[in-house]
N, C-alpha and C positions, 0 to 999 in steps of 0.2 A: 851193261847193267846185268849183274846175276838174277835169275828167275828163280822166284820162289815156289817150290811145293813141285812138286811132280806134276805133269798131265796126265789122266785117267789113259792107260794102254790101250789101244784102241788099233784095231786093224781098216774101221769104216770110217771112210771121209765125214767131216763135218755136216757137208751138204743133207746126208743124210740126216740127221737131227732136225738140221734145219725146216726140213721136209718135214719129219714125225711133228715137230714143235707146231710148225702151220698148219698141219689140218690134224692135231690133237684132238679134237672134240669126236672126229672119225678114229682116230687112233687109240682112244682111252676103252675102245669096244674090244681090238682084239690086244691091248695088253692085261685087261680083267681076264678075257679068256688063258694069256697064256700063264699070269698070276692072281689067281682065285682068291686069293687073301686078303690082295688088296682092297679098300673101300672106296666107295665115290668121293669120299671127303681126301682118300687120299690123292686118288685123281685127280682130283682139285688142285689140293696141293702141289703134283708134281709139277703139271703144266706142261710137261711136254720137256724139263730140264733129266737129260741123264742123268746127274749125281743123286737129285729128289729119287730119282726112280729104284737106284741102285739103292740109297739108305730107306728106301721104304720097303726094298725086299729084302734087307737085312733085318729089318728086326720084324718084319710079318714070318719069315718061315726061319729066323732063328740061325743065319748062315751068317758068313765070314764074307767082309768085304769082295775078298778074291771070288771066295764063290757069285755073291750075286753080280762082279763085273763080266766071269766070266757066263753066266746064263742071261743079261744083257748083251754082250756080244755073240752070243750062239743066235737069239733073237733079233740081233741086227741084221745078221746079215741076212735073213731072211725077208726082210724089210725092204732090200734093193729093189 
């Protein structure tokens, strides 16, 4: 079966997500820190999902897909 759509490039295993995704409620502390634009409703919002995360710092500081996957994965891997 062909697979549709590309997966998001990623250098950090799933697990990690997995992780941000379960203790979210701690986590939505330092990614307001590391993007200030963001709102609590967008927090809400994301939930802990990468792509939420990445399309809501696309149109908060106005960058290019590429750009905010790659300042999510500078941010990942800091996350280990």
């Amino acid at each position: 079966m062909a697979q549709t759509g590309n997966p998001p490039p990623t250098t950090v295993p799933p697990s990690v997500w997995e992780k941000i995704k379960g203790s979210w409620t701690d986590t939505k502390g330092v990614v307001k820190e590391q993007w200030g634009k963001l709102t609590d409703d967008d927090l809400l919002e994301i939930e802990g999902r990468r792509d939420q995360l990445i399309g809501k710092i696309q149109v908060r500081y106005g960058v290019s897909r590429e750009e905010a996957e790659r300042q999510v994965q500078t941010w990942e891997k800091r996350q280990r």
